[in-house]
N, C-alpha and C positions, 0 to 999 in steps of 0.2 A: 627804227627801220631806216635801213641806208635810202640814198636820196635816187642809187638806181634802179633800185626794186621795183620791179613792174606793180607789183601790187600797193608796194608803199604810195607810188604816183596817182594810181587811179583809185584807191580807197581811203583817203586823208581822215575817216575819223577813228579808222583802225587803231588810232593814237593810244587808245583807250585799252589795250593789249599790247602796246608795245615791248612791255617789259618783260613776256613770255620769253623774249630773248634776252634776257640780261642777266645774271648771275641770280638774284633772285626768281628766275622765269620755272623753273621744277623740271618742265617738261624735256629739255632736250639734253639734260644730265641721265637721262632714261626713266624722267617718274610720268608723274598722271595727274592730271585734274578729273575729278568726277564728280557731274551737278545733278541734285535730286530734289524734283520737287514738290514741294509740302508734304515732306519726311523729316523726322526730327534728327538731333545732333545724335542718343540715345539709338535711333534706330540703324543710323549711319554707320556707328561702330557693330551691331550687331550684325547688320549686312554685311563687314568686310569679318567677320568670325570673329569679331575683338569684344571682348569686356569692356563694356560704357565704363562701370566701375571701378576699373584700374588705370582711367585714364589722369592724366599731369597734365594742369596751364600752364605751358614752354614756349619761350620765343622757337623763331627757324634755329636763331642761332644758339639755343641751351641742346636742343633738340639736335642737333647735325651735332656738337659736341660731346651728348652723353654716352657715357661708358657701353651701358647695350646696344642704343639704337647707333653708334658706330658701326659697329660690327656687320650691320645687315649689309646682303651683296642682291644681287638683281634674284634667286632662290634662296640664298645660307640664309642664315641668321635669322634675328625677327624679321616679323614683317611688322610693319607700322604704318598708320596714318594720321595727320593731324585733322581737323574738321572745322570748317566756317561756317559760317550763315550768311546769306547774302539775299533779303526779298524774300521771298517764297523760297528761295533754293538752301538747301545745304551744301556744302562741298568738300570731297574728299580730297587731299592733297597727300599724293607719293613722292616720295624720293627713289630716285634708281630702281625702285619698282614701279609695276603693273599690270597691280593682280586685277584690279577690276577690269583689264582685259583680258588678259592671259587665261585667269581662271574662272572669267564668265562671271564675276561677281554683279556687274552692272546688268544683267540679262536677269537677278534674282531681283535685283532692286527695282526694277523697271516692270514689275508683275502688274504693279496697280496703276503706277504713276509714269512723270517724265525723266528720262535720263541720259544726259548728254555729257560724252567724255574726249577727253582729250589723249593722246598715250605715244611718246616719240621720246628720240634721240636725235644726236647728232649726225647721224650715217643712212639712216632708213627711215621712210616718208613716213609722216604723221599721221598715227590713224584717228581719224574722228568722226564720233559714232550717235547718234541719236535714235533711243531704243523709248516706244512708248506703250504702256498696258500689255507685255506680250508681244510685241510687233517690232520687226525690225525695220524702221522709217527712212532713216538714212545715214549713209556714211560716203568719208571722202579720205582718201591719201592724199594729204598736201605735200608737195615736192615731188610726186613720182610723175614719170615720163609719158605716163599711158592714161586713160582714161580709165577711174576708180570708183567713179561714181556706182552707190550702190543704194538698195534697202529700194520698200514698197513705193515711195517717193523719190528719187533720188535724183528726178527734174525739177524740183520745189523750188531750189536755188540757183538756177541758171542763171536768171536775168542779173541776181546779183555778184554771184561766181564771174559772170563774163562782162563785169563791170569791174569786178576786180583783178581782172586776167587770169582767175585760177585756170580755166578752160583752157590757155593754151597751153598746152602739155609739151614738157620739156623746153618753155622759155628760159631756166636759166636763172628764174627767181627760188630763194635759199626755200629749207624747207621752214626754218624761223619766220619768213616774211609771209610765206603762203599758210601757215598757224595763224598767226596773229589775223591775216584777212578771212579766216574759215571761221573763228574765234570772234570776230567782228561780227558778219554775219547771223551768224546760229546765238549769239547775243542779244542783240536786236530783236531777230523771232523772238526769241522765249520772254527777255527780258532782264536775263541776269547779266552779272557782271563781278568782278572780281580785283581788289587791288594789292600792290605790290605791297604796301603796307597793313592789308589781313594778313597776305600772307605769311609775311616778316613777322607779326607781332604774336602775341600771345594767345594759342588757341589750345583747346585739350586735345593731349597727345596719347596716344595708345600701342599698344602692341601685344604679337599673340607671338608663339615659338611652335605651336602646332601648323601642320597644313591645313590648307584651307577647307574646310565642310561643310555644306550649305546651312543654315541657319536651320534651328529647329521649328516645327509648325507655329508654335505659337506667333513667329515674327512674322507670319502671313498674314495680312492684315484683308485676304481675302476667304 
């Protein structure tokens, strides 16, 4: 995080997500982070409509190289995710996609439990979203101009938002700086966390070439 980041300045252990902006950061290439917790690796692909079964232990970089999952674009091609474990959490990690917003997939994952996502680019504010049992808790545009605060709580985080400047709307800080501080935060709450080096290393990779369809009953685990 650059040294004039309003956030950078007033949030110093955001350190700990810094590298959401870095080449290996997912999100602002156009993918996604999404944390589930106490949901298995198994059930993670079947929320996103993927075969656990067809999944491969791929680096980022076998993964961003091979012959199919090249091909995928933000709709064409497969769709794919790799999947970590972190704590209590699982997490799904997109490239240049974002289905688990787009197509509501974190809204099916979030029936029982907690689920907190991430979902941006480079040009339009970050959205991030905390959905928990059915309920939509909170979410935040990091980098928009206006005030985005949203969901049944969506004053939960002030004191720590206006400690990290996100509150002032249209400061001028990037939307990587105000991720990494939204990402600090909602970290802390829950307790996860995630490193540059899960992400990079070896995890099972998957992919589906149909559209997306909600998961058959049995994956309800209610």
């Amino acid at each position: 995080m650059n040294k004039e980041s309003p956030t950078g300045e007033r949030n110093p252990r955001s350190a700990g997500w810094s590298w959401l902006t870095s080449p290996d950061g997912v999100i602002l290439d156009g993918g996604a982070l999404t944390f589930v917790r106490h949901t298995s690796v198994t059930d993670v692909f079947r929320g996103f409509d993927i075969d656990p079964g067809s999944a491969r232990t791929m680096t980022a970089k076998q993964a961003l190289a091979d012959p199919v999952l090249r091909t995928a674009g933000f709709d064409e091609g497969p769709q794919w995710i790799r999947v970590a474990e972190s704590g209590d959490w699982t997490v799904a990690v997109e490239y240049f996609q974002q289905k688990t917003h787009v197509d509501g997939i974190s809204s099916h994952l979030a029936k029982d439990t907690d689920v907190v996502y991430i979902a941006a680019n480079e040009s339009e504010p970050a959205v991030v979203t905390w959905l928990s049992r059915g309920e939509y808790v909170f979410a935040f545009e990091c980098g928009a101009s206006y005030d985005s605060r949203g969901g049944r709580r969506r004053h939960m985080f002030d004191d720590a938002m206006s400690d990290a400047g996100l509150l002032e709307f249209g400061s001028g800080a990037s939307i990587g700086d105000c991720a990494i501080a939204m990402m600090t935060i909602l970290g802390q709450h829950h307790g996860f966390t995630l490193t540059p080096a899960t992400v990079a290393g070896p995890l099972p990779t998957a992919y589906r070439t149909h559209r997306y369809a909600p998961p058959p009953p049995a994956f309800d685990r209610g």
